[in-house]
N, C-alpha and C positions, 0 to 999 in steps of 0.2 A: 220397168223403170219409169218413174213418174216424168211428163212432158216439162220442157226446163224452158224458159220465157227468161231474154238477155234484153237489156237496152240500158243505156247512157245519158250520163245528163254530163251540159259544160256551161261555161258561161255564154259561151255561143247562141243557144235555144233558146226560144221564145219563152217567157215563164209559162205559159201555158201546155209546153212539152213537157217541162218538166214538172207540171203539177201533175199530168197522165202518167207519168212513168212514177213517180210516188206513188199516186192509188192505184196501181195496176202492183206494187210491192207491200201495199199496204191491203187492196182487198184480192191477194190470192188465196184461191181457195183452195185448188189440187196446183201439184206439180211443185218448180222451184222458180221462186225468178229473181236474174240477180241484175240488179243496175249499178255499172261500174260509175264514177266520179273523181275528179281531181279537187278535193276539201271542197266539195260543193257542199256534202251533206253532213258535214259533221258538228256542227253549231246551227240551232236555231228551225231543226228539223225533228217531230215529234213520230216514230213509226213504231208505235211499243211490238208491231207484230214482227217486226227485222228479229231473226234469231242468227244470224253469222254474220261477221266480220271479216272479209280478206284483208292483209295488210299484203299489196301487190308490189309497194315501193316502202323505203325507210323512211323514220319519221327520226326525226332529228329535235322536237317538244316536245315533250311529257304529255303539255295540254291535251296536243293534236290526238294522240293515241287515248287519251281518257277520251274526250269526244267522242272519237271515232269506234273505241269500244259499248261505250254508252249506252250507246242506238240498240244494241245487241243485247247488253244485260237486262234492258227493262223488260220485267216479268209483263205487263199489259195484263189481259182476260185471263192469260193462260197462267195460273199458276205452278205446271209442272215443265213449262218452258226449259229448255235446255239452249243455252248460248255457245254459238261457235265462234272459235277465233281463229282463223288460219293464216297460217307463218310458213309461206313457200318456200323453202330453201334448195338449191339446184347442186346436187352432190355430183360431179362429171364419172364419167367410169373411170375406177382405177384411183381412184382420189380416195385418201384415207380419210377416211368420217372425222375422225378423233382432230386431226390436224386441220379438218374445216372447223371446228367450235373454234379456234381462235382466230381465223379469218373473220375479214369486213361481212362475209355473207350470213353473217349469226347477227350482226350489230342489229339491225329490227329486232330479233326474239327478244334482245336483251332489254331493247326501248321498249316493247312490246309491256313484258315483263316489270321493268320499272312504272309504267304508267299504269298496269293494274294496283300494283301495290298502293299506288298513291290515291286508286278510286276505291280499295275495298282492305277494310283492318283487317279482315278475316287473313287473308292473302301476307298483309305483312306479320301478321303476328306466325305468319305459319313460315316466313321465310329467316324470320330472326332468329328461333326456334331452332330450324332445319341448320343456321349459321353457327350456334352453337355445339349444335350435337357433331358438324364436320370437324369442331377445332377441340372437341374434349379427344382424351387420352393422348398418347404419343402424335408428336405433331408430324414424325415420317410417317403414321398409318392414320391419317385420320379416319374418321367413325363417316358413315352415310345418312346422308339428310332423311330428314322424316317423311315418311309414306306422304303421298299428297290426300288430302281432307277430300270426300267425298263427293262433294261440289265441286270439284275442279278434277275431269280430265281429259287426259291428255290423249289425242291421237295423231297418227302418223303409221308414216310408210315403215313395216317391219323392219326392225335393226336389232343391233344385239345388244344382250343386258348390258356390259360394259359403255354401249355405246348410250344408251338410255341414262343410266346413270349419272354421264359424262353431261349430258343435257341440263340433269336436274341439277347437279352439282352447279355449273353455271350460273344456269338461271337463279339460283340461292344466292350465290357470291357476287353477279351482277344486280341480284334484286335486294340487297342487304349490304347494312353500312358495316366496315370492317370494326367499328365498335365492338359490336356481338362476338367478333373471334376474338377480341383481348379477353373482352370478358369471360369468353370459356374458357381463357387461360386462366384467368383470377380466380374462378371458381376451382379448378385445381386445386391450384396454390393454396387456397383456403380448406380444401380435402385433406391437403397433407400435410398443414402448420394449423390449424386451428384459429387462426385470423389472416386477416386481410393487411397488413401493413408491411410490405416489402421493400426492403433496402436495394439503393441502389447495384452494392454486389450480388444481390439473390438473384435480380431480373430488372435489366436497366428497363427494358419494353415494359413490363408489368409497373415497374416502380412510377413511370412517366404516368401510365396511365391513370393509375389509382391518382396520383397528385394532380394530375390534369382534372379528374374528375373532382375532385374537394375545390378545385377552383373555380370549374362551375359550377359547383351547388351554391358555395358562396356568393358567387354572383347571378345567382338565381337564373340560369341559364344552361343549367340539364336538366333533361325531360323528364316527367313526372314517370312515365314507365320504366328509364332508365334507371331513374333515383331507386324505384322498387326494385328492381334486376338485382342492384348491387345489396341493397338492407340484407336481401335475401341469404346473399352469401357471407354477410357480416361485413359490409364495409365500415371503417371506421372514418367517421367525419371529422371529429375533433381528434387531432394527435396528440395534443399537446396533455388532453385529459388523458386520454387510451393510454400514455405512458406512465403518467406517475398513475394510473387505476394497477398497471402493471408492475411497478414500482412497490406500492403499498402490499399486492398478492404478492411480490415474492420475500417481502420482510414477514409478511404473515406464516408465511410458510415455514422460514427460515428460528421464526420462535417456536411454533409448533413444534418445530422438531429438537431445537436446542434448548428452548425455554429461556430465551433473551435477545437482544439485537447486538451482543458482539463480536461482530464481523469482520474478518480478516480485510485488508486492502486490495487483495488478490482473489479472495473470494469469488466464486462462481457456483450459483446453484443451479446443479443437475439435476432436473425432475422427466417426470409424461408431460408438462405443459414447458419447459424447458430446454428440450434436448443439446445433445449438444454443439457445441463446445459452452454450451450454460449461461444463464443469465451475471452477467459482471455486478452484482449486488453489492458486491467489495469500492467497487469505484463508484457507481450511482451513490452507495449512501455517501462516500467524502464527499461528492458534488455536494448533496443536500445539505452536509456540513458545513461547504464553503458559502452557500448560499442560501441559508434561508428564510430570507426574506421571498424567496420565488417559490419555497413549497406552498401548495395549496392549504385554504387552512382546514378542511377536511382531514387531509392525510397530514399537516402538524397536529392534531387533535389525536389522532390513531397512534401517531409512532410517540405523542407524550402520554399515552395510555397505556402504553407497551414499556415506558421505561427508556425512550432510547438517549442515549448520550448528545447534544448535540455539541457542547464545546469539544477543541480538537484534542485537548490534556486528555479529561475525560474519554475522549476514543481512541487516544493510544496506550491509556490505563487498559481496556477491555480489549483490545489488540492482543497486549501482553498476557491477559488472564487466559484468551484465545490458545496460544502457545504454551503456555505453561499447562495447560489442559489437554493438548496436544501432544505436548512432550510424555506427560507422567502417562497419555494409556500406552503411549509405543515403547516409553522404557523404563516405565515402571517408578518411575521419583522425578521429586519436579528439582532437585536438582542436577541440573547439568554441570559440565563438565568447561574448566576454562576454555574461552572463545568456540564453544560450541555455537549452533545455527540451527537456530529449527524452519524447517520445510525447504530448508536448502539458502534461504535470505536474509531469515529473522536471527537477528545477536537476542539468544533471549538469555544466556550467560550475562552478558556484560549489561541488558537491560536489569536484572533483578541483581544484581551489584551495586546497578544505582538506587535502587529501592533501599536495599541493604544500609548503603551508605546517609542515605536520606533518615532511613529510618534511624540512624545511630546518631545522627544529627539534631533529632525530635523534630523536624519537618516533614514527616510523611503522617495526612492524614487517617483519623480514625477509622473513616468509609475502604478507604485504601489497606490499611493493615488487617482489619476485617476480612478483608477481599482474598490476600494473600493468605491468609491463616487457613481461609475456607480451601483454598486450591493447597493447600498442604506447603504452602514456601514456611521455608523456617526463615525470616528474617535475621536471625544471629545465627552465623552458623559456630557449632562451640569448638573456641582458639582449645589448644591442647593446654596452653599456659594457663589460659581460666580453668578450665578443669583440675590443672591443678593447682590453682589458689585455693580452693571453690572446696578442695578436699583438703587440704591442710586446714582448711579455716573450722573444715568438719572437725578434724583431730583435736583443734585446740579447743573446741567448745565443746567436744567428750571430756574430755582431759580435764575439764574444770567441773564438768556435771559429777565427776568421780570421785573429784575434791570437795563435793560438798556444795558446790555454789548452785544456786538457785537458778537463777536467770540469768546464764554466764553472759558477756559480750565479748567481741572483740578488742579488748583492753592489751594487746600482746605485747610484752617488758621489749624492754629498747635490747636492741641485738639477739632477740629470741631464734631460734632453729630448732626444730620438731625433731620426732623420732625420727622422720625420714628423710632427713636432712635438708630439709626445704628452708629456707629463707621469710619464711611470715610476718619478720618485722618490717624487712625492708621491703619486699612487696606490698603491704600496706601503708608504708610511709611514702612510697612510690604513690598509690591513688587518692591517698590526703594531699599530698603537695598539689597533684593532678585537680582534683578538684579546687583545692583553694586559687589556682591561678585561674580556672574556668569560671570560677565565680566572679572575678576581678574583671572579666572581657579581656584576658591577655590572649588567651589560645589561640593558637590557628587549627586550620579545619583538620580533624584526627588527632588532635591535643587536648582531648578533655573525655570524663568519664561516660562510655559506653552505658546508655540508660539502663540494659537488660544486665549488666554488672553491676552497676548501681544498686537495683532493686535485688539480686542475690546478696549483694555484699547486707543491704540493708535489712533484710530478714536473718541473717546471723548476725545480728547486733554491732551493723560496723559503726565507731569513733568515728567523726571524720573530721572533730577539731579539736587538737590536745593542747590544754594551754600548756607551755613550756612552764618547768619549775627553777624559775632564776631564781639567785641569792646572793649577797651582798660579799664580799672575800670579809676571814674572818681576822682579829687582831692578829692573832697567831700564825696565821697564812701569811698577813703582810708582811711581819715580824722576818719571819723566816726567808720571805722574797728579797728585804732590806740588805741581807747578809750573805746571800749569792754572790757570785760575779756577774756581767752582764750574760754572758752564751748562758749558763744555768739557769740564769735570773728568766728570760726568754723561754725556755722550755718549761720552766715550770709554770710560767703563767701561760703557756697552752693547755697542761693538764690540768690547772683552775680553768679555764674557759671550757672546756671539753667535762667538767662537774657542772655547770651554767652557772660558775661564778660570773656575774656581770663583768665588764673590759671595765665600766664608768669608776665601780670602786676599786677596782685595782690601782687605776692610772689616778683619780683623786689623794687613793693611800700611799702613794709612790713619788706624787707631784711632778706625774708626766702628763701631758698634754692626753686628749683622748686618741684624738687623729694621729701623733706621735705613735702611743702604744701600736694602736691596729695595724697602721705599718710595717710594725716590728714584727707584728703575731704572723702576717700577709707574707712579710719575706720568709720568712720562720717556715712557713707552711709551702712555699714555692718550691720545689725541687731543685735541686744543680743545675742537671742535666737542661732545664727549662728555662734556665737564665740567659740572659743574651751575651753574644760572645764577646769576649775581650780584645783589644788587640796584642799583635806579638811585641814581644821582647826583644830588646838589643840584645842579649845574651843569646835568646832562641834565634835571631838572625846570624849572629856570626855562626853559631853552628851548623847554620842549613845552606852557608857562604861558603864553608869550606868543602861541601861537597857539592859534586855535578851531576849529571842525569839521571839515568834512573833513581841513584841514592839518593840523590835530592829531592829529587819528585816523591819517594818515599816519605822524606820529613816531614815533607810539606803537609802530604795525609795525615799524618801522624799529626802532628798543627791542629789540622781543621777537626779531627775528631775529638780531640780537648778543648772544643769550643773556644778555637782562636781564628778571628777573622780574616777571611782568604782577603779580604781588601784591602788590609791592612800588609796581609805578606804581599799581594801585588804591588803594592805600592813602593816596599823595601826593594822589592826586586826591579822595580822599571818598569814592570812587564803588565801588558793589558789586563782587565780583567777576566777577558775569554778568552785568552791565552792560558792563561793559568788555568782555568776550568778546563780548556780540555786538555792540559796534558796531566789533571788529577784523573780524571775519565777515562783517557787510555790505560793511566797506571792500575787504574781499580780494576778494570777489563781483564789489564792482563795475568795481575793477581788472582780473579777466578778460577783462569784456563788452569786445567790439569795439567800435574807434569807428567813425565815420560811413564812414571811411574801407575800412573793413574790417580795419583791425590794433587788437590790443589797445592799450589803455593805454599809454605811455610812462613808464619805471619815474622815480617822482620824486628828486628829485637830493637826493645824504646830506647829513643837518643834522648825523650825528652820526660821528665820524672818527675809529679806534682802531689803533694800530700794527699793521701786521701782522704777526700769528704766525709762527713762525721755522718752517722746513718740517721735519716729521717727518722720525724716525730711519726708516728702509728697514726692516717687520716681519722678526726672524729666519723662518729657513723649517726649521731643524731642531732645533725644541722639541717633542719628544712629547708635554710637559702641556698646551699648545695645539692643537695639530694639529687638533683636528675642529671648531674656530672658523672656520676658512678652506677644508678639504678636502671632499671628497667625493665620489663615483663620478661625479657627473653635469660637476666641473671639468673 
C-alpha cells in the first residue's frame, strides 16, 4: 500500500503553511497526499496534478461544487489522468438503501451531480438523453437510463443491481430538467398520430406543453437545442398554417376519391392519416364558407382550382346531389318516396319537390337542371292524367294522318270525344284558357302551363289561340225572336249566343238595352236551386200556425228546403233565430235515426206544393270566360 501524507489548511495558517502543503500536493511523487480545507482551495488555486475530490460536507452552490471539482478534472502533463470524486454517504445497519436515495443524506450527490452538469456538455447531453429514454414507453414501467459514456465511472462500495440502478436513476432526474420527460412523452404521441398537435382532451400535460413551447419560441426564449429536440419529432410551430395545410389534404383527398368537393355537412373522412372518429371536413368546409375572407389565398387558389362551391345556395345545391347519389346506390332510383330521409336527417324527398316545383315554375337554373339530369332525377315526374292527354292527342293526330291530312295539328272540333272516350276538346280548352291567363300575369303559383307539357303539347301541333267565330243574328233570326213570347223569346236567344251570335245585334235588333239583355241571358243561365231565398208567405204561415211540435217543426224543414228564409219564418213566429236553428237540427237528427224496424224515418208527406221549375237550358261548352267552372285535368 503506497505511504499516504494528510495535512490541512484554514484561514488560521500562516500563508506560508499553506503554500508547503500545496507543493507537497502538488510535487508528490509516490504515495497519496490529501490536504483537507474549509473552501480555502476552491477558487483561485492552480494544482493540474490534484486527481480526486472528497465532498466531506454538502454544498448548497452549484459554483462551489464546479470549483471544487475543477481542481480534479484538469488533465495537466498527464493526459491519461483519471479524476476522482467521492460522495461519502453513511448507510447505518439495517437501514434500507432504497429508502436512504430520498433522505437529506443523498442531497450532496444530487448537488454533486447538478454542478458537473453545469461544468461539462458531455455530462448533460448524456443526462437528458438518459431522461428521455426513463419516460419513453408506459409511464407505469418506465425504460432505464443509458449505460454511462466511458469517461465517467462510477465507484462504490458493493450494492445490488436494483440498488445501483436506483442511484443512476436519481442522479438522471435530479441532474435533468423535467422538460426532457414531457418531451418523451411528445415524442410518443407523435409515434402514434403522426404529428405533434394535441388537443386539450388527448393530453392536457402534453397539450400545455407543446403550447408553452410555440410561446417560447415566439418570444425567442427556448433553447436552441430544445428547439432541435422537438423539429425532430415534427413539432409544429405555426398552428394556424399546420391547420388549413391539413384542411386543404383532406379536401385533396376527399376529390381524389369522389372526383369533386361536394361534401355533406356531417361529413367525416376516414383514412390511415385520419383515424378515427375522422377528420369533420363537412363543418371545416361551412366555416370556410362562412368566412372567407380568412382562408389563406394559397388554399383559395387550390379549392378555386378544384371547382369548390363557395356561396351557401351553391353548397346546398351539391349537398343535395350528395344524397341523391347516396340514395340511388342503396336503393337503386333517385326517386324516393313521400317524406323519405336520407342518412337518417336529409328530407331529400321534399328537397327535389322543391327543385321539381322550381323547375315547373322556369326558375331553376340551366347548371342545376343539368345536375339533376346527370344524377338520373326526372324533374317532371309523369301525372297519369298527362299520360293521358299525351295519348289521346297521339289518337287524334293518327286519326287525321289516316284521313289524308299531311301535317295534322291539334285543331280538335269543339265538344270532340275519341274512340276511348276521352274528353280532347275540353282538356285542351282547359290548357288554352290556362295559358291565356298565364300570359296576362293573373295566375297564382300552380296556375299556369307546366313547361315539360307545354313543349309535348307543342311538338303535336297544339293551337293555343282560337279566334272565336262571332257573327251578327240574321233578319230571320230576329224576325223570328220578334214573335215569341218573353220565356221563349229568352231561351232562344241563348241558343243564338251559344252559335256566337253576338248579344250587341241581338239586343240592337230588338231595341233592348245591352246590359238589359245579358242580364236576362245571366238569370236564364242561373239555376233555381242557386237563387237566393224568398221569404214566407201569409198563406205558408197560417199553415205551420195550426200545427205544434214535432209537426211543425216538420213544416218548417219542409219551408227551408224550398228555399224560403228561416229569418223570415223566425220572425213570423217570435222566435230567436237560434232557436229555430236548433230545433230544425234536432228534427233532421231525429229523422235519420232508424226505426225499430231498421230503416230510417219515412219522409213526411208535403203540406206545401209549388209549380215545378221549367228544366234548364243545356250549359254551353265552348265559353272560354267560363271554362275553369266545369274543367279540369282530373274530368
Amino acid at each position: 500500500m503506497p505511504p499516504v501524507t494528510a495535512d490541512w489548511v484554514s484561514g488560521d495558517l500562516h500563508p506560508e503553511q499553506r503554500r508547503n502543503a500545496l507543493r507537497a500536493l502538488r510535487d508528490a511523487a509516490e504515495g497519496v497526499t490529501v490536504v483537507a480545507n474549509a473552501r480555502m482551495l476552491s477558487e483561485g488555486v492552480d494544482v493540474p496534478e490534484l486527481d480526486g475530490v472528497l465532498f466531506a460536507d454538502s454544498r448548497s452552490s452549484p459554483i462551489d461544487v464546479v470549483q471544487a471539482a475543477s481542481r480534479a478534472l484538469r488533465l495537466g502533463s498527464d493526459p491519461d489522468k483519471v479524476a476522482t470524486i467521492v460522495i461519502p454517504v453513511l448507510v447505518r445497519a439495517g437501514e434500507d438503501p432504497s429508502a436512504v436515495l430520498e433522505s437529506s443524506a443523498f442531497d450532496v450527490v444530487w448537488q454533486v451531480v447538478r454542478g458537473l452538469r453545469s461544468h461539462d456538455e458531455r455530462l448533460a447531453d448524456w443526462l437528458d438523453e438518459s431522461r428521455v429514454r426513463l419516460t419513453r414507453g408506459d409511464p407505469h414501467q418506465p425504460g432505464k437510463p443509458l449505460a454511462p459514456p466511458h469517461w465517467l465511472v462510477l465507484h462504490g462500495t458493493p450494492v445490488t443491481r436494483a440498488f445501483a440502478d436506483a442511484i443512476t436513476v436519481h442522479a438522471v432526474e435530479t441532474g435533468s430538467s423535467s422538460w426532457w420527460q414531457t418531451y418523451a412523452l411528445a415524442g410518443d404521441f407523435y409515434a402514434r398520430t403522426g404529428h405533434l398537435m394535441p388537443t386539450l382532451a388527448d393530453d392536457p400535460q402534453l397539450y400545455h406543453f407543446v403550447t408553452t413551447s410555440r410561446v417560447q419560441d415566439n418570444a425567442q426564449r427556448l433553447a436552441a437545442d430544445r428547439r432541435a429536440a422537438l423539429d425532430r419529432i415534427g413539432m409544429v410551430w405555426d398552428v394556424y398554417a399546420a391547420r388549413w395545410d391539413e384542411f386543404l389534404a383532406a379536401c385533396d383527398i376527399y376529390r381524389q376519391k369522389f372526383g369533386d368537393l361536394h361534401v355533406s355537412q356531417k361529413f367525416r373522412l376516414v383514412n390511415d392519416r385520419f383515424p378515427e372518429p375522422g377528420y369533420p371536413l363537412g363543418s371545416r368546409i361551412n366555416t370556410a364558407r362562412a368566412n372567407p375572407s380568412r382562408v389563406p389565398g394559397h388554399i383559395r387558389d387550390s379549392l378555386d382550382r378544384w371547382g369548390f362551391a363557395w356561396s351557401v345556395p351553391d353548397a346546398k345545391f351539391a349537398e343535395l346531389l350528395i344524397h341523391v347519389r347516396h340514395w340511388t346506390e342503396h336503393n337503386g332510383t333517385s326517386d324516393p318516396r313521400e317524406n323519405d330521409m336520407c342518412c337518417g336527417y336529409f328530407p331529400l324527398e321534399a328537397r327535389l319537390r322543391q327543385k321539381r316545383d322550381t323547375f315547373r315554375h322556369g326558375r331553376l337554373s340551366t347548371v342545376q337542371r343539368d345536375a339533376l339530369e346527370k344524377a338520373g332525377v326526372a324533374l317532371i315526374k309523369q301525372d297519369p292524367r298527362v299520360a293521358m292527354l299525351l295519348a289521346a292527342c297521339d289518337r287524334w293526330l293518327d286519326q287525321q294522318r289516316k284521313a289524308g291530312v299531311t301535317c295534322p295539328r291539334l285543331d280538335v272540333p269543339k265538344g270532340y270525344v275519341d274512340s276511348a272516350g276521352y274528353q280532347l276538346y275540353r282538356t285542351i280548352t282547359y290548357y288554352r284558357v290556362l295559358n291565356s291567363r298565364s300570359q296576362k300575369e293573373q295566375s297564382s303559383a300552380g296556375n299556369e302551363v307546366n313547361p315539360e307539357i307545354r313543349a309535348e303539347l307543342d311538338r303535336r301541333g297544339m293551337i293555343w289561340r282560337v279566334k272565336p267565330d262571332f257573327r251578327p243574328a240574321t233578319a230571320a233570326e230576329i224576325e223570328d225572336l220578334s214573335q215569341r213570347p218573353e220565356k221563349e223569346q229568352t231561351q232562344e236567344i241563348l241558343n243564338l249566343v251559344d252559335q256566337m251570335v253576338t248579344v250587341t245585334s241581338i239586343a240592337g235588333a230588338l231595341g233592348i238595352k245591352e246590359t238589359t239583355l245579358r242580364a236576362r241571358i245571366a238569370r236564364a243561365r242561373t239555376p233555381r236551386a242557386s237563387r237566393r231565398p224568398r221569404a214566407v208567405t201569409s198563406a205558408e204561415m197560417n199553415t205551420v200556425r195550426q200545427l205544434a211540435g214535432l209537426d211543425q217543426t216538420k213544416a218548417i224543414i219542409e219551408l227551408v228546403d224550398q228555399k224560403i228564409s228561416m229569418t223570415s219564418i223566425a220572425n213570423e213566429l217570435a222566435l230567436p233565430l237560434v232557436t229555430l236553428s236548433a230545433r230544425i237540427r234536432k228534427a233532421r237528427a231525429r229523422q235519420a235515426e232508424p226505426t225499430p224496424s231498421g230503416e230510417p224515418e219515412a219522409a213526411p208527406q208535403l203540406l206545401f206544393t209549388h209549380p215545378e221549375p221549367q228544366p234548364e237550358p243545356a250549359a254551353r261548352t265552348g265559353r272560354p270566360a267560363s271554362i275553369l267552372t266545369f274543367l279540369s285535368p282530373d274530368s
